[in-house]
VOBA-170645 format. One record per residue (C-alpha): z, x, y. Coordinates in steps of 0.1 Angstrom, whole numbers, plus 5000, padded with zeros to 4 digits. Each point is the difference from the previous one (the first is absolute). Layout:
<nodes>
ZXY;...
</nodes>
This chain:
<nodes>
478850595116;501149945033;501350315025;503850114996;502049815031;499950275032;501749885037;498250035026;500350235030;503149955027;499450165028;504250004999;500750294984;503149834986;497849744984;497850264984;502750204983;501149654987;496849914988;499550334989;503249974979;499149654982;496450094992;501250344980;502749774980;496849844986;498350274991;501050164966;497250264995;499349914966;497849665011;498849835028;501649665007;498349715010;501249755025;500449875036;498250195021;501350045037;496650035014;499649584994;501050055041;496550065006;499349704989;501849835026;498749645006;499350085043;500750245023;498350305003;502750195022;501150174965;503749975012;501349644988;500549855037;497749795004;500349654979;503749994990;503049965020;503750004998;501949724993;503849984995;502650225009;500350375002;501950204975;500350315014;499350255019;499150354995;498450325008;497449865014;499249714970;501149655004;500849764971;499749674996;500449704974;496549845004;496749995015;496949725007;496650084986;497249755004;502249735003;502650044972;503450165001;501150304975;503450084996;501950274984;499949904961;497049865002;496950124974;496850015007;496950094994;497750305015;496550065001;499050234973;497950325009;497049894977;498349675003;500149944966;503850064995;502349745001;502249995031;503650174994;503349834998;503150145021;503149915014;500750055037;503150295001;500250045037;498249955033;500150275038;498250075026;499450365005;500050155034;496550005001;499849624993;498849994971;501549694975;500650134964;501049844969;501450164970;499449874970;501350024962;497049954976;500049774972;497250204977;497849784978;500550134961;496650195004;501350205028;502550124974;499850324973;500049754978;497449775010;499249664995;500849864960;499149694989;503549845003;499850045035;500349725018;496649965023;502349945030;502650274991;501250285023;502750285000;503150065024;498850385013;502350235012;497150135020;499949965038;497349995026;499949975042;496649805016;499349835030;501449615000;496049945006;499150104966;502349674983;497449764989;502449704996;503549874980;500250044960;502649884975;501650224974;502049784977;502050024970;499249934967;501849705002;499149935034;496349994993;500149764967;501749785026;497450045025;497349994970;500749654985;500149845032;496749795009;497650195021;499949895040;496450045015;500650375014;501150044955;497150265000;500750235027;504049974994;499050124964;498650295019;502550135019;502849944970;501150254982;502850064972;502550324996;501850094970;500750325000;500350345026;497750294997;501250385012;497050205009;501650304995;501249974963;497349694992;503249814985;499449624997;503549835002;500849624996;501549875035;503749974997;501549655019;502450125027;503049784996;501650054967;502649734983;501950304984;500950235029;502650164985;498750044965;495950065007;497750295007;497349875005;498650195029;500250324982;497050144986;501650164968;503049774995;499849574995;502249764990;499049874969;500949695007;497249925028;497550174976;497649804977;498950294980;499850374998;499750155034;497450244984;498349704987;499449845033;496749985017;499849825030;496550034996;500049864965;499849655012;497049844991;500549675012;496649925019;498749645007;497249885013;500349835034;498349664997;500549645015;503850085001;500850325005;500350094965;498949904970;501650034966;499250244977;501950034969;498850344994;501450145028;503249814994;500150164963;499650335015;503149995026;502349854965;498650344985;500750255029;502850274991;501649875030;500449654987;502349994970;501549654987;503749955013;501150064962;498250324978;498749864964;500850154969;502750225015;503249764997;501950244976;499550335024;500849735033;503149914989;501350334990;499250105033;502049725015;502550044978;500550365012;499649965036;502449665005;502650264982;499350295025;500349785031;502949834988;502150294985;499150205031;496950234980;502550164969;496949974975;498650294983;495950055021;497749764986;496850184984;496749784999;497250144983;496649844990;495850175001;498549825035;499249705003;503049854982;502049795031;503150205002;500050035036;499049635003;502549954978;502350195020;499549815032;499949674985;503550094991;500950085032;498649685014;501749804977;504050205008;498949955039;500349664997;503349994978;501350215032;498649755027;501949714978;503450234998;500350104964;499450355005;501350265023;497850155029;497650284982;497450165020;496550094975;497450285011;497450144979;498650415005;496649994984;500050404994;496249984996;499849935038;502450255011;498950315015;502450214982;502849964976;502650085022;499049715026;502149754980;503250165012;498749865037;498749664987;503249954979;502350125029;498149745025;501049694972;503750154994;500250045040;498949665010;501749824969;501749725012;498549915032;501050405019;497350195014;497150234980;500550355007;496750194990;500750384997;498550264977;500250074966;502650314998;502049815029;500349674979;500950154968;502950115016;501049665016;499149874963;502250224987;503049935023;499049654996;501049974965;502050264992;503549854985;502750145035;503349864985;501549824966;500449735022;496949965014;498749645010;497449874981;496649945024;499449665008;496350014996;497650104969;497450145002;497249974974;497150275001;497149944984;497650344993;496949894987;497750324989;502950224994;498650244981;498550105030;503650085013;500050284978;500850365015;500150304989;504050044989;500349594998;502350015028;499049715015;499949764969;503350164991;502049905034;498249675000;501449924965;503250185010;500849775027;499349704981;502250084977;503150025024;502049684997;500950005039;496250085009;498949665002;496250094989;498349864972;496950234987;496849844987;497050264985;496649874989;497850224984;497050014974;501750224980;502549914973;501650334994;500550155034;503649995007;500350194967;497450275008;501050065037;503649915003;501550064961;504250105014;499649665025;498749774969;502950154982;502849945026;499449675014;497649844977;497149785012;499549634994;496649944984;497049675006;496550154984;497349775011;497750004970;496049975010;498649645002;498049884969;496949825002;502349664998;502550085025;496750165025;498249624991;503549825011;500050165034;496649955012;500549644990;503349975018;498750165034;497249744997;501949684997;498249735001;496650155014;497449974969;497650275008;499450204967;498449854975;501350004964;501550274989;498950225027;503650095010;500550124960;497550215004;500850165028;504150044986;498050154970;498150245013;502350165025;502850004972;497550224983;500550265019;503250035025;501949674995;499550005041;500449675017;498550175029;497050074979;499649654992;500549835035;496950265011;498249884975;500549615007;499450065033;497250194999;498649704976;500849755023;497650205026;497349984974;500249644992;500149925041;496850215004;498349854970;501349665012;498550075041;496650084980;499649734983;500849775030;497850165024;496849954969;497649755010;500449684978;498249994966;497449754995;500949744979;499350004963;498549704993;499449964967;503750204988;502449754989;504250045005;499550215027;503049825019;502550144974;498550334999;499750015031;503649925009;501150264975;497950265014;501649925038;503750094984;499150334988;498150095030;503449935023;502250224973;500750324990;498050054966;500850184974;496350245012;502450075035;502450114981;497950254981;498250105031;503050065020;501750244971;496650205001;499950055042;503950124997;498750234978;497450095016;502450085033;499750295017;502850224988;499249924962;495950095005;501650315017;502250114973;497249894971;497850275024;502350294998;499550304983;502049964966;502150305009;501249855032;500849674978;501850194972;502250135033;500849665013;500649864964;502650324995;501649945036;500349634990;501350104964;502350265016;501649755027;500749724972;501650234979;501850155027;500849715018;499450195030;497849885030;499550365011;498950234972;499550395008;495850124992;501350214978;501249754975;496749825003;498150284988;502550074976;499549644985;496250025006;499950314973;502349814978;497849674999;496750254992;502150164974;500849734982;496449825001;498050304992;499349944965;499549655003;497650075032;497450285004;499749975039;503050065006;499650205035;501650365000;500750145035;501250275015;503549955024;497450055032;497749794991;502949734997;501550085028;496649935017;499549664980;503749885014;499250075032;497149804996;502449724994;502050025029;496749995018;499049684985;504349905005;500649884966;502350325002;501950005029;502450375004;503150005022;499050345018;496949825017;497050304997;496949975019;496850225009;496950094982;500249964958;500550384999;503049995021;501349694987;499650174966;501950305010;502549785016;501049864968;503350054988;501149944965;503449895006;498949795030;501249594992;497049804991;499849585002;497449814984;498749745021;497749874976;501049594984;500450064959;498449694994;497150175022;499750314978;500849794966;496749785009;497550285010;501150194963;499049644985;496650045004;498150154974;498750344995;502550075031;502250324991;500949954963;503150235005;501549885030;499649634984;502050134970;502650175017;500449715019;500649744969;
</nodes>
């Protein structure tokens, strides 16, 4: 691994305390990042004055000036002009590195002469915690918000950073003589990386057709109706869309292409097998907008993997365009994921920001005890004769059983406000859990009711119909390789996530077995075999497919992923305590579950598989204690009191009633209890 980023020396002290400041926002404690280094200025291509003076010069006009420094818009180097805006690329510290892409920010002169650039990074997905996968693109590189002052000297020449779009342009056009060292120096960006939270975000387009209604920009709140699929779905890096460069630019590779109609982020404009759930959906939400949000909250429940939110936001597609053609009313449509939110509370602030910019006024972003009293005074009913609002708002929270608190207050005033007529908001909760509203909010299910869509799990036919309808016309499995795929994830979860991995991950397969066989020298011809021509034709089809043996092979390496061989490894009393936490939060329907009541299940699941099992482990409450803080170790438990230290202090640290998430996938735990002769208990309890 390459050294964590440092700045150089200034001898400014000004500079140093800035450079000082930017280096320790990379640096978390825990593990060393890897990226641009600052040092590549040694690397300079001439010059050995050490200062930057004495190849470039200014060019352009002079910004400003200022203690000393003087900006400007652009400088010459060896004959070419840089600009502010422009990215480039800089020597890297190590020969064998490739050079580093950045973007100019700004260009002085300090009093001592000496030209500087600063420069944003672009980091390549190795630089990143998480590293290079194999649906990285081989030109792909990250947005950074981490910054970085050299000498203009150390700029080895121009770069392009295009868009996704941008560079399939630029890819299918023929190559010019200079194709191979234009390849070079061009580069795609799909996404930002933070260095200080190692977040990878998709980039967000700047202008916005919905102004008054979208949120995009925000990092916890979307508009649904800009949004192909679930914002926790999306992986900027999950693109696996890779062609060679030949003759033309690119060449086609049906493989590929099958694997961007599979991406999460890629759905069909209509969801199969969920027209009955769509249009009662529609149904509710054309009434809500029209008769200005008087329905009763609309409840949607369904196990992952099951398309309500896609459902959700295919709906909202569909009711923006019936408002750009006039038949319905001006409605603005946000969406609070309460996964991503940093606490419960921070939807009063999201949900104030939509209700203050509804209809085209300004966002007002203010804290959360601040804007539940603006909420409050928003929608509280002032006089019998109160004018209607002109403008409903619909709000969509997806995950909201991870609104829950601990006296319900805040799923109580969000279904208390949709509820008044005058309010003009329209409440939408998704959850995995059927029966939540009656466990956690029993005198609200009472009062105002709830209108219900359940979205059943997929069967294996309706799993087989959508794979076949995001391929369209592209024939790349073979037979009934699609069935079998429907099959085996409906098996198991029902997950249509489950079964676009597993597609995709076969497709990979096939294009490597496919590469191999190309690259084989040529067989020598068989002379004396007869209808080789029709065999051999045969054989050519199957080799450019995805076989039925890809299929297979792919289902095995997804179960052979990392987090299910780590859970098939664990101790069997640290799985009985994740199946117990996972038992506890279904029955519960509770994202957040106290340790207390998983220990209190764990005892109950040995109790009731003692006779049938004679290993059932018996320990002692310390010795659990010390096998659940194992598990937040590993973080497939994750507490809400963060605890840290050695095992002995994280141990004593351990609270009983402390809140306790499991960050672990179901499906994950369900496979790595499948195998045999792995935890007979935990397998039944699960079942």
């Amino acid at each position: 691994a390459r050294a964590a980023p440092q700045t150089r020396a200034h001898r400014d002290s000004r500079q140093q305390e800035r450079c000082a400041a930017r280096a320790g926002a990379l640096v978390d404690g825990l593990t060393p990042m890897t990226g641009p280094t600052s040092s590549a200025m040694a690397q300079k291509p001439g010059g050995d004055d050490g200062v930057g003076t004495g190849l470039a010069r200014w060019v352009g006009a002079v910004r400003y000036r200022t203690r000393g420094e003087t900006g400007y818009t652009a400088f010459e180097l060896e004959g070419e002009h840089y600009r502010l805006g422009d990215t480039v690329l800089l020597k890297a510290e190590e020969a064998v590195d490739k050079d580093y892409v950045a973007r100019i920010e700004s260009l002085w002169e300090t009093a001592t002469g000496e030209k500087a650039v600063e420069v944003r990074w672009y980091y390549f997905p190795e630089h990143t915690r998480g590293g290079r996968l194999k649906r990285h693109h081989k030109r792909e590189v990250f947005e950074s918000t981490h910054t970085d002052e050299n000498t203009v000297d150390t700029i080895q020449g121009k770069c392009s950073v295009l868009s996704w779009g941008e560079y399939r342009e630029w890819a299918a056009q023929p190559a010019n003589e200079d194709g191979e060292d234009e390849a070079e120096s061009t580069f795609v960006c799909r996404g930002t990386y933070n260095t200080q939270t190692h977040d990878v975000r998709p980039l967000r387009a700047a202008a916005d057709d919905h102004a008054g209604h979208a949120l995009a920009e925000l990092p916890l709140l979307s508009d649904p109706t800009n949004a192909g699929a679930d914002d926790d779905e999306f992986d900027p890096t999950a693109t696996s869309y890779q062609p060679p460069l030949v003759g033309m630019r690119v060449a086609r590779n049906p493989f590929a292409e099958a694997r961007a109609c599979l991406l999460l982020n890629a759905p069909p404009q209509r969801l199969p097998c969920r027209d009955d759930e769509r249009e009662k959906v529609l149904r509710w939400m054309r009434t809500a907008i029209s008769e200005g949000a008087t329905s009763s909250p609309l409840y949607i429940s369904g196990v992952p993997g099951t398309g309500k939110t896609a459902t959700v936001r295919e709906v909202c597609r569909l009711l923006r365009a019936e408002e750009k053609r006039g038949d319905l009313p001006p409605f603005t449509c946000a969406e609070i994921n309460g996964m991503r939110l940093p606490n419960p509370t921070h939807t009063y602030t999201l949900l104030w920001e939509v209700v203050s910019g509804a209809g085209g006024g300004k966002r007002e972003t203010v804290s959360a005890s601040k804007a539940l009293q603006l909420l409050e005074s928003h929608f509280v009913m002032t006089g019998k004769g109160k004018r209607r609002r002109p403008h409903c708002t619909i709000l969509i929270a997806d995950e909201i059983d991870y609104l829950v608190t601990k006296n319900q207050g805040l799923l109580y005033n969000l279904f208390d406000w949709s509820s008044r007529a005058h309010a003009q908001l329209a409440l939408i909760g998704i959850s995995n859990t059927v029966d939540l509203p009656e466990r956690l909010l029993p005198r609200l299910n009472s009062r105002i009711g709830l209108s219900r869509v359940p979205f059943l799990p997929y069967s294996h036919a309706d799993l087989a119909q959508i794979l076949r309808v995001r391929l369209g016309d592209l024939a790349v499995f073979e037979g009934s390789g699609l069935e079998l795929a429907a099959r085996k994830v409906a098996s198991v979860s029902g997950d249509v996530r489950r079964a676009l991995d597993i597609c995709r991950r076969a497709t990979e397969i096939a294009e490597a077995r496919t590469a191999e066989i190309a690259d084989a020298p040529p067989a020598p011809p068989q002379a004396h075999k007869t209808g080789s021509g029709g065999g051999s034709g045969g054989e050519g089809i199957g080799e450019s497919r995805v076989t039925i043996a890809d299929i297979d092979q792919a289902v095995r390496s997804l179960q052979q992923a990392a987090p299910v061989r780590a859970l098939r490894r664990l101790p069997e009393a640290q799985q009985l305590l994740l199946v117990a936490a996972q038992l506890e939060a279904e029955k519960t329907g509770r994202a957040e579950i106290p340790a207390r009541a998983i220990l209190a299940r764990y005892r109950v699941v040995c109790r009731q598989h003692a006779n049938a099992h004679d290993n059932t482990p018996a320990l002692t409450d310390g010795e659990l204690r010390i096998a659940l803080v194992a598990l937040y170790g590993w973080r497939m438990l994750t507490p809400l009191a963060p605890i840290s230290g050695s095992a002995a202090a994280m141990t004593n640290a351990c609270e009983l009633d402390d809140l306790v998430r499991v960050t672990i996938q179901s499906d994950d735990l369900r496979i790595a209890l499948k195998s045999e002769g792995v935890n007979d208990i935990a397998k039944a309890a699960l079942q």
